[in-house]
LOBALO-208207 format. One record per residue (C-alpha): residue in one letter; residue number from 1; chain; x negated, y negated, z. Coordinates in steps of 0.02 Angstrom, whole numbers, plus 50000, padded with zeros to 5 digits. Layout:
// residues N
res  n  chain  u  v  w
A  NUM  A  X  Y  Z
...
This chain:
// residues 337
res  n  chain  u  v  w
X  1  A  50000  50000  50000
X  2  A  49939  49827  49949
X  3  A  49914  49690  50087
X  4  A  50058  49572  50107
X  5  A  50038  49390  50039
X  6  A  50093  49236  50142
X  7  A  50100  49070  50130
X  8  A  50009  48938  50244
X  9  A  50090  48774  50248
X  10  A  50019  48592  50228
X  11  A  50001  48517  50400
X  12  A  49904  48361  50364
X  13  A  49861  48266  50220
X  14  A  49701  48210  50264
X  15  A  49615  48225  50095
X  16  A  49445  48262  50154
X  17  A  49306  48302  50029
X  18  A  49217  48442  50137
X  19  A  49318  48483  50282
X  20  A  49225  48619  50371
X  21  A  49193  48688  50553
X  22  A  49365  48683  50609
X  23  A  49389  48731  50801
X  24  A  49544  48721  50926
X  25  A  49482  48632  51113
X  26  A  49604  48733  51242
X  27  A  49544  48611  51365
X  28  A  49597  48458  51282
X  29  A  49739  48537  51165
X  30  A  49650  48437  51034
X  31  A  49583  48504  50868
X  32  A  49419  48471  50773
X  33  A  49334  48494  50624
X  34  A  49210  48391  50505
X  35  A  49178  48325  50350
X  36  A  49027  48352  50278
X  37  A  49014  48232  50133
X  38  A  49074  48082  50235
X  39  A  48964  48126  50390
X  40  A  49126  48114  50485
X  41  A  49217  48219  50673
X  42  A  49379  48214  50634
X  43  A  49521  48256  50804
X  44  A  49695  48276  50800
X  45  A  49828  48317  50926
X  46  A  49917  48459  50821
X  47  A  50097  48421  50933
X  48  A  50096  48215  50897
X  49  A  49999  48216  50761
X  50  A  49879  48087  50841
X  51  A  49730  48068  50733
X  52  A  49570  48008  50742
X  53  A  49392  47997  50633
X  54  A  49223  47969  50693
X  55  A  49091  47920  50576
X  56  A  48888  47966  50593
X  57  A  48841  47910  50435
X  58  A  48713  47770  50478
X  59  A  48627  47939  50555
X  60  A  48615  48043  50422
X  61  A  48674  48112  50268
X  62  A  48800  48266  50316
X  63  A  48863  48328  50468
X  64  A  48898  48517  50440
X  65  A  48968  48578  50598
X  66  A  49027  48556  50804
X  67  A  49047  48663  50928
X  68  A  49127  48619  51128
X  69  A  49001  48611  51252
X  70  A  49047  48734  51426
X  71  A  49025  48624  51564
X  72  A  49020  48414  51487
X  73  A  49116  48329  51365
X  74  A  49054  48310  51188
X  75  A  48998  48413  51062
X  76  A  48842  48507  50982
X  77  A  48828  48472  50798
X  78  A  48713  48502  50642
X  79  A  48672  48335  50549
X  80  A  48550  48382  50389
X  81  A  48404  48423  50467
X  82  A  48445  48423  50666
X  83  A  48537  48513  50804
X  84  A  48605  48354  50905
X  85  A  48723  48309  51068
X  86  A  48888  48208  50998
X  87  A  48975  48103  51146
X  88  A  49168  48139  51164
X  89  A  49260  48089  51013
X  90  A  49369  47937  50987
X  91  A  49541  47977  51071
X  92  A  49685  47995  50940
X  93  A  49806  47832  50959
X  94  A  49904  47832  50796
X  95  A  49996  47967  50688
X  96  A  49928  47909  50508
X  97  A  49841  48034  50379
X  98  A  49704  47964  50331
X  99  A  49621  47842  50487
X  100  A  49494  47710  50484
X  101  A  49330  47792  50549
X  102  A  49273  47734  50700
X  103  A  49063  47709  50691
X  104  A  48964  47826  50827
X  105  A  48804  47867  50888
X  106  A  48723  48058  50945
X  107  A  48652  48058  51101
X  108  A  48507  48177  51074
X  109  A  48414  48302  50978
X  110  A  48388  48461  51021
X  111  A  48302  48534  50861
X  112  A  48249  48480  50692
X  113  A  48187  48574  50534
X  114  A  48108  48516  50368
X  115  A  48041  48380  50409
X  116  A  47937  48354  50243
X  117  A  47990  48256  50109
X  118  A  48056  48343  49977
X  119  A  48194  48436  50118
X  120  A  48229  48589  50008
X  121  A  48363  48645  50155
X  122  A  48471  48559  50239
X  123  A  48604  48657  50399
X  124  A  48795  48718  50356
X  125  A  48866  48833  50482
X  126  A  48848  48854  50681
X  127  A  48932  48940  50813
X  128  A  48923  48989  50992
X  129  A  48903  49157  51060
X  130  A  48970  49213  51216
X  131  A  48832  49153  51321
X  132  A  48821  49008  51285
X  133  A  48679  49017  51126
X  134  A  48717  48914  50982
X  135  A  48688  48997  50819
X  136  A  48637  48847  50677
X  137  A  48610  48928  50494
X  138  A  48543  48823  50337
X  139  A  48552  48842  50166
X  140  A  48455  48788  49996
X  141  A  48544  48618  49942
X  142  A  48621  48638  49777
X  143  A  48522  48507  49682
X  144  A  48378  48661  49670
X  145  A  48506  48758  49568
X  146  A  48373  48904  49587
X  147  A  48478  49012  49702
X  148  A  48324  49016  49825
X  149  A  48337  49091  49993
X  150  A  48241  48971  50088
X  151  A  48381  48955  50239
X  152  A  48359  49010  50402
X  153  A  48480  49054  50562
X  154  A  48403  48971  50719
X  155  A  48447  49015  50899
X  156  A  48464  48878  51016
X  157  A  48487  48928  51192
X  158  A  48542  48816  51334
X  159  A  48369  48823  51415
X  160  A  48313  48735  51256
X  161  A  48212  48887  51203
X  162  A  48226  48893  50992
X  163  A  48210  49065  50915
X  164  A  48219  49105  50705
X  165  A  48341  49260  50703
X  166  A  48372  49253  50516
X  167  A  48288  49229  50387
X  168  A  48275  49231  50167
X  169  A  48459  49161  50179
X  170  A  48559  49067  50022
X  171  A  48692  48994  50097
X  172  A  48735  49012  50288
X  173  A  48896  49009  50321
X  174  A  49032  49094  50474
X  175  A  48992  49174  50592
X  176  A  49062  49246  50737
X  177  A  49080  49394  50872
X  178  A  49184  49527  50932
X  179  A  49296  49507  51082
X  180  A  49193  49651  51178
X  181  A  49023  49540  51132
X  182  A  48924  49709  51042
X  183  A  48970  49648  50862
X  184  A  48904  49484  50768
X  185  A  48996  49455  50614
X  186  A  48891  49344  50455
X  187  A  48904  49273  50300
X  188  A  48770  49225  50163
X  189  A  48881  49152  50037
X  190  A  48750  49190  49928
X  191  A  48781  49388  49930
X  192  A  48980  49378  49955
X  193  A  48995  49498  50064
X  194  A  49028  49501  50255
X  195  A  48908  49577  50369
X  196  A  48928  49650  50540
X  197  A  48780  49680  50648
X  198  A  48750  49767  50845
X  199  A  48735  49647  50966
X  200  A  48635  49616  51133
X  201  A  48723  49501  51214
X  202  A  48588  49523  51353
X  203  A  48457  49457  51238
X  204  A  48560  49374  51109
X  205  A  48488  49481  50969
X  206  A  48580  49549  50812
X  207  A  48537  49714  50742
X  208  A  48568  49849  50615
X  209  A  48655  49757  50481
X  210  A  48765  49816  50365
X  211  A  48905  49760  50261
X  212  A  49084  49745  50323
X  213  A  49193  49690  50203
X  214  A  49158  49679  50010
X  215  A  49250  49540  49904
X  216  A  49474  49575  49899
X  217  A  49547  49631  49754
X  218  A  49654  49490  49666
X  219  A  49818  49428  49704
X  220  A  49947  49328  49586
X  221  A  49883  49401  49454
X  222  A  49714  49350  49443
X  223  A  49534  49414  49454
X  224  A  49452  49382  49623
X  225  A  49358  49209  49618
X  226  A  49215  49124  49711
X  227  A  49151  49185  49880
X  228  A  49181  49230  50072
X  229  A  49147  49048  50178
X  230  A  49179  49004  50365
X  231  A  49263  49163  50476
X  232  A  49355  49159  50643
X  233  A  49402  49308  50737
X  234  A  49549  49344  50857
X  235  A  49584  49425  51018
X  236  A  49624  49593  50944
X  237  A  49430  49574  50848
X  238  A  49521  49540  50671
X  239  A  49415  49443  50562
X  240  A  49490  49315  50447
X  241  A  49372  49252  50329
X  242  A  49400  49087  50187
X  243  A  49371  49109  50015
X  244  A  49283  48968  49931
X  245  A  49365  48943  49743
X  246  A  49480  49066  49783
X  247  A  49636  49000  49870
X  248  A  49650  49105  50013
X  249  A  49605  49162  50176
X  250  A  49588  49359  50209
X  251  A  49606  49470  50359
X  252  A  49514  49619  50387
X  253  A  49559  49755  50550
X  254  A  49382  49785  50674
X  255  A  49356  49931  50543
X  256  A  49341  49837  50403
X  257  A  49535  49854  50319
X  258  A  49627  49727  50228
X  259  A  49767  49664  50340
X  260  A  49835  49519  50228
X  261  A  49827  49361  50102
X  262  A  49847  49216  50183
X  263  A  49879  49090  50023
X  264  A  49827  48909  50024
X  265  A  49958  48834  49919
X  266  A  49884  48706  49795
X  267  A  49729  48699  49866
X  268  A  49548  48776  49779
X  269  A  49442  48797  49912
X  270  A  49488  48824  50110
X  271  A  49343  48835  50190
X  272  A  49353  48894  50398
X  273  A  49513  48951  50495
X  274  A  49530  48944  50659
X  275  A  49650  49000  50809
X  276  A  49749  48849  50900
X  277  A  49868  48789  51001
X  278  A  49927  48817  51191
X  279  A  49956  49017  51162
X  280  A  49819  49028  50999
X  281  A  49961  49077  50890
X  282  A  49937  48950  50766
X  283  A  49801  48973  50637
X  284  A  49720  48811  50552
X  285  A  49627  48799  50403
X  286  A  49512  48662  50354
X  287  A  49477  48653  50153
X  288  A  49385  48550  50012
X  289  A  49413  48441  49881
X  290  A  49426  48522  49719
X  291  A  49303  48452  49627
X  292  A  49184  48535  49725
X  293  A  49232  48678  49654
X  294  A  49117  48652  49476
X  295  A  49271  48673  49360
X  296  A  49286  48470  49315
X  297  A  49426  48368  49371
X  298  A  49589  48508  49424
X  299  A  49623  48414  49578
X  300  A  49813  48385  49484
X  301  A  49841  48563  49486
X  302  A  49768  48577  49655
X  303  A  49830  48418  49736
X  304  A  49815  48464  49909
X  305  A  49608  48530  49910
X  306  A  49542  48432  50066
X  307  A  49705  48431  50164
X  308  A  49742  48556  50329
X  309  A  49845  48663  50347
X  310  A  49902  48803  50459
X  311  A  50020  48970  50475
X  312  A  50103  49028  50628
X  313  A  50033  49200  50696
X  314  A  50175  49216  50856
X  315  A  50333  49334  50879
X  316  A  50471  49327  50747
X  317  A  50318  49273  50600
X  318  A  50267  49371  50476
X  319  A  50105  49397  50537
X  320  A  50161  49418  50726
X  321  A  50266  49547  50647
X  322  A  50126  49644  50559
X  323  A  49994  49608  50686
X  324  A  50116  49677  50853
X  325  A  50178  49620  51014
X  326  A  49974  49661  51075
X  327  A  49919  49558  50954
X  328  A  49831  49361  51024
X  329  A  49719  49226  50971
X  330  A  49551  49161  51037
X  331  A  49449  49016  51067
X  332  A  49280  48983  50998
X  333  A  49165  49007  51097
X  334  A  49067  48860  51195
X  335  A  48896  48803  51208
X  336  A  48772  48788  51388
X  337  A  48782  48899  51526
């Protein structure tokens, strides 16, 4: 039997150009994600729709990802080149789409890479694990148009202790872990694959890779297109994974089965999900602008690429139907001890 197909639904038409790292704050109730191109943190209160944007730009030239720190306010982010602190974000006051960025300042570096001139690399994705450890891959910039694997995944520990756990990477993108903390999940956009490894969560060490979940077969009608992106896993240790170009998000069961479609309508490339809301029933999905995409200008036929959106997950839904009573979200994990 084929995997069902559903429908997310457009929450916010923010009209980002690289919204990416997309993660739900329990303790705040607010959500956050960034985009990339515009150097921007961008919150919302999903209930009021209070927005807000923060801008970094004077700083540097992308900001790739956040992450919620475990015992201050603020974030951890990647700019192009550095693992910084952010300072709490700019509350949301107003419930407009598209708001005027507010201009901020990081508060410290932790770690920096490339610092040469020509900057072959520059960092995408990052993620806590369980402990605390922030994970902060990089990837070849596209202007090399060589396909080199000159990206890296640094560990960052709380301590401040810096250790290369990956390397020979393309393009760095989710990761995350199991609920039990003995799996790390991985994508190289690069090889389109997802890979699961063992993990010491003792050490903080991933081993034995091997790959979890090839590309989907099509839907609608068409060929499978572009590649697995940002991941997020649940409380039951399903993995739902964006595809880049290809106008979905996918979920896979612990053992590597397809459990569903979720379609982006009118939108090219979603990028990251995430689980949100007070019982982590809602999922959210962060996603670019189409002409990121390489196929010219088809942002008409894809008029909502760099909007959010989200699909419901809770009793009575389609995929709290298919998923069970058991089934629940999760958080992201937090940086620091």
């Amino acid at each position: 039997m084929s995997a069902p197909i559903i429908d997310a639904e457009l929450f916010v038409p923010c009209q980002n150009d690289l919204g990416e790292g997309i993660f739900y704050d329990s303790k705040t109730d607010l959500l956050h994600w960034v985009d990339i191109n515009r150097v921007e943190v961008h919150t919302l209160d999903p209930i009021t729709k209070k927005y807000s944007v923060d801008s970094y730009a004077d700083e540097s030239q992308f900001l790739t990802t956040v992450a919620p720190r475990a015992s201050q306010p603020g974030f951890i982010a990647t700019l192009s080149h550095s693992v910084v602190l952010l300072p709490e974000p700019t509350m949301p006051t107003e419930a407009v789409a598209q708001p005027k960025p507010v201009k901020r300042q990081t508060i410290k570096t932790l770690l920096e890479i490339e610092k040469g001139v020509s900057k072959p690399t520059r960092f995408n994705d990052g993620a806590a694990d369980p402990r605390g450890r922030f994970f902060a891959g990089s990837m070849t910039v596209p202007e090399f148009k060589d396909e080199g694997r000159r990206g890296v995944v640094m560990r960052l520990d709380p301590d401040g202790n810096q250790v290369r756990i990956l390397d020979n990477i393309g393009t760095s993108n989710g990761l995350g872990w199991s609920p039990d903390h003995t799996k790390f999940y991985y994508i190289d956009s690069l090889e389109d694959r997802i890979s699961v490894f063992d993990y010491d969560i003792a050490t903080g060490t991933p081993s034995n890779r091997r790959t979890f979940a090839s590309p989907p077969p099509g839907i609608d009608g068409r060929a499978t297109a572009g590649v697995f992106d940002g991941l997020c896993l649940d409380g039951a240790g399903n993995v739902w994974a964006a595809r880049w170009k290809d106008q979905r998000v996918v979920g896979y069961t612990p053992a590597g089965n397809l459990i569903a479609h979720i379609r982006v309508p009118k939108c090219k490339s979603p990028t990251i999900p995430c689980f949100g809301g007070k019982d982590l029933s809602t999922m959210y999905i962060a996603t670019a602008h189409s002409r990121l995409a390489g196929e010219g200008d088809i942002q008409a036929e894809f008029p909502n690429s760099g909007d959010l959106f989200k699909v419901e997950f809770g009793p009575g839904t389609p995929l709290g139907d298919l998923l069970g009573r058991e089934w629940k979200g999760a958080d992201r994990y937090r940086f620091g001890a």
